[in-house]
C-alpha positions as YAML, in Angstrom:
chain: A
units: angstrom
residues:
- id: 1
  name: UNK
  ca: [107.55, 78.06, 121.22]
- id: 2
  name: UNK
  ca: [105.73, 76.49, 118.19]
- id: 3
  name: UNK
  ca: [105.34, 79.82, 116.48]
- id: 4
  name: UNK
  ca: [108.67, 81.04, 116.99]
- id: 5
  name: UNK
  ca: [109.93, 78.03, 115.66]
- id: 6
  name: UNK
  ca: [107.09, 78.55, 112.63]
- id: 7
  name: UNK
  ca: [108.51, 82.64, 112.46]
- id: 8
  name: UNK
  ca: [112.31, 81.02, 112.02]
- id: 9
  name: UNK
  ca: [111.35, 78.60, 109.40]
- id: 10
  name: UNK
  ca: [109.53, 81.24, 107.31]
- id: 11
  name: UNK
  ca: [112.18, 83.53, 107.75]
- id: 12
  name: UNK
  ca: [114.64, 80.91, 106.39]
- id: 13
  name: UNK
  ca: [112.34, 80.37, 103.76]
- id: 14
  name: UNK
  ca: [111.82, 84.25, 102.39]
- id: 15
  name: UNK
  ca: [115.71, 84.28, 103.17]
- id: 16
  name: UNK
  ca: [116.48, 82.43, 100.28]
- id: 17
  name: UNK
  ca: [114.16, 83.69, 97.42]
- id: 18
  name: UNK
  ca: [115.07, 86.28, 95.83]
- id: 19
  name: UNK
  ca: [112.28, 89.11, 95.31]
- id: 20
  name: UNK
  ca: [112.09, 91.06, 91.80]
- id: 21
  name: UNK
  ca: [114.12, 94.54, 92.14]
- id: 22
  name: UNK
  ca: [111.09, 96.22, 90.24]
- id: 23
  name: UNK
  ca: [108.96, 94.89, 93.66]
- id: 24
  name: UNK
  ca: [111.43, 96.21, 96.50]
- id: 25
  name: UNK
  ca: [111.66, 99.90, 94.23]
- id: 26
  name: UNK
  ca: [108.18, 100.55, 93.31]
- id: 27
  name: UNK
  ca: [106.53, 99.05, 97.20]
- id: 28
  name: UNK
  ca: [106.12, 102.52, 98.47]
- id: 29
  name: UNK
  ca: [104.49, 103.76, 95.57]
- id: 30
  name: UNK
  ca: [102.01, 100.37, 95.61]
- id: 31
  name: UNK
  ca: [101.66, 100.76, 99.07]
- id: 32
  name: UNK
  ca: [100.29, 104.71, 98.92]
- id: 33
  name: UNK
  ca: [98.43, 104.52, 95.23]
- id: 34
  name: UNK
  ca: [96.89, 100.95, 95.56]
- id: 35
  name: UNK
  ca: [93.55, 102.50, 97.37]
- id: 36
  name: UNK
  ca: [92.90, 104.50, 94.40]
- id: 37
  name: UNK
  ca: [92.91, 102.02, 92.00]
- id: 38
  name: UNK
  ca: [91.46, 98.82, 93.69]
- id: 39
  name: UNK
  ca: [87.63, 99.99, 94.51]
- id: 40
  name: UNK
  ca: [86.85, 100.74, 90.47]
- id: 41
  name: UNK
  ca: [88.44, 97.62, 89.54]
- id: 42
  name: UNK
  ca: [86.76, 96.10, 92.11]
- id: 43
  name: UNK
  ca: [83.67, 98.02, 91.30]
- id: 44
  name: UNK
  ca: [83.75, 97.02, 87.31]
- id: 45
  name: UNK
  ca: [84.41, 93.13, 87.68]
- id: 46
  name: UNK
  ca: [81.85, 92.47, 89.74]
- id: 47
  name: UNK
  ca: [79.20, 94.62, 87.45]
- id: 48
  name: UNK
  ca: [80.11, 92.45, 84.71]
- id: 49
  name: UNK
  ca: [80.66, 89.20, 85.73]
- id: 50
  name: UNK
  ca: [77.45, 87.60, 86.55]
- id: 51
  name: UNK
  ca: [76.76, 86.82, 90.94]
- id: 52
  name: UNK
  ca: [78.26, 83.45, 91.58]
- id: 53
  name: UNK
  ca: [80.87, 82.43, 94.09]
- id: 54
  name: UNK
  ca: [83.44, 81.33, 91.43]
- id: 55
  name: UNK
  ca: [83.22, 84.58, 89.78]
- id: 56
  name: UNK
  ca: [83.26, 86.30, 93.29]
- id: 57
  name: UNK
  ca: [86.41, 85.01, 93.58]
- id: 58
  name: UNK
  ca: [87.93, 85.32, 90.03]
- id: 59
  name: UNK
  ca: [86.95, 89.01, 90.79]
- id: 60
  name: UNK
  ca: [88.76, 89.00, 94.28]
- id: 61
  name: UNK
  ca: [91.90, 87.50, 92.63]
- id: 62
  name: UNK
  ca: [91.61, 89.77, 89.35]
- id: 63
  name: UNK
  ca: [91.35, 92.55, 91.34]
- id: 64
  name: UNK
  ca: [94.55, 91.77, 93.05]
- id: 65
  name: UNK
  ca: [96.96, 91.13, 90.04]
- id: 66
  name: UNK
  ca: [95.47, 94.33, 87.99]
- id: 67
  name: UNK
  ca: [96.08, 96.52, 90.79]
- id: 68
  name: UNK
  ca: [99.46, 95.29, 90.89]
- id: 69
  name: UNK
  ca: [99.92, 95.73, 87.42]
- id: 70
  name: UNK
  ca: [98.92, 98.95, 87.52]
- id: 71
  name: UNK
  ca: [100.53, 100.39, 90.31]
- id: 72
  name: UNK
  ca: [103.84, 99.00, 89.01]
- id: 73
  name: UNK
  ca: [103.24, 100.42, 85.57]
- id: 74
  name: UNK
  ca: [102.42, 103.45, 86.16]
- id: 75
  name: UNK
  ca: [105.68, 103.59, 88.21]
- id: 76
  name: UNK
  ca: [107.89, 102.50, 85.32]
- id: 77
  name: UNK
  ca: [106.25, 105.42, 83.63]
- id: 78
  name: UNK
  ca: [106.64, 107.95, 86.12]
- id: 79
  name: UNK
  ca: [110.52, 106.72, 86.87]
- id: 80
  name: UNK
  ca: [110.73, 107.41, 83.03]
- id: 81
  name: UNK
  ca: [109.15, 110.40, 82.44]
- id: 82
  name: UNK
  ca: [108.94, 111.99, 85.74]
- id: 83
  name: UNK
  ca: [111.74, 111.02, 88.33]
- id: 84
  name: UNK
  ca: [111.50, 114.09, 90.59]
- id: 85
  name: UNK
  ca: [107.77, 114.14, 90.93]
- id: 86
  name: UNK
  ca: [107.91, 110.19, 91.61]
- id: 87
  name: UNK
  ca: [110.69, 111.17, 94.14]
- id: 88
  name: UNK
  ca: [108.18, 113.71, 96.01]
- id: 89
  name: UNK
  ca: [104.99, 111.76, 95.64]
- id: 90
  name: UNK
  ca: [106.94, 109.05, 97.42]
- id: 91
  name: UNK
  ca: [108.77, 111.13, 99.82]
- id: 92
  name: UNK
  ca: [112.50, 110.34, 98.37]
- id: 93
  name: UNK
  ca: [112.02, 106.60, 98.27]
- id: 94
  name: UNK
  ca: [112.99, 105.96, 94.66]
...
């Protein structure tokens, strides 16, 4: 009972915010292109920053927001410059 109460809050919550078009566009293309991109950025912050927890973590979290940075503009780029390959790469969902 608790959690469906906790499920009908949240969804009352998310209800109400309003979510960046650019986000509900470009999610399929995040969703299938993210894997490519996250191990080497991954890979390169934690070569250079030195073995600590609190870098650890900067590098968990900086891996995050790059990826999504990214992923999103390289889809501007492609919705540009590319619209029907975008469209096929993401079967239609453009």
């Amino acid at each position: 009972i608790i959690t469906m109460l906790l499920l009908i809050i949240l969804y009352r919550i998310v209800e109400r915010t309003s979510t960046p078009r650019i986000f509900i566009t470009s999610s399929t293309f995040l969703y299938t292109s993210h894997l490519y991109i996250t191990g080497p950025i991954k890979t390169i912050l934690i070569a250079v920053l030195p073995n600590n927890i609190i870098c650890n973590i900067f590098a968990l979290i900086a891996t995050f927001v790059l990826t999504i940075m990214i992923c999103i503009g390289t889809y501007i780029v492609l919705k540009k410059s590319m619209p029907r390959f975008l469209g096929i790469i993401t079967g239609g969902r453009i």
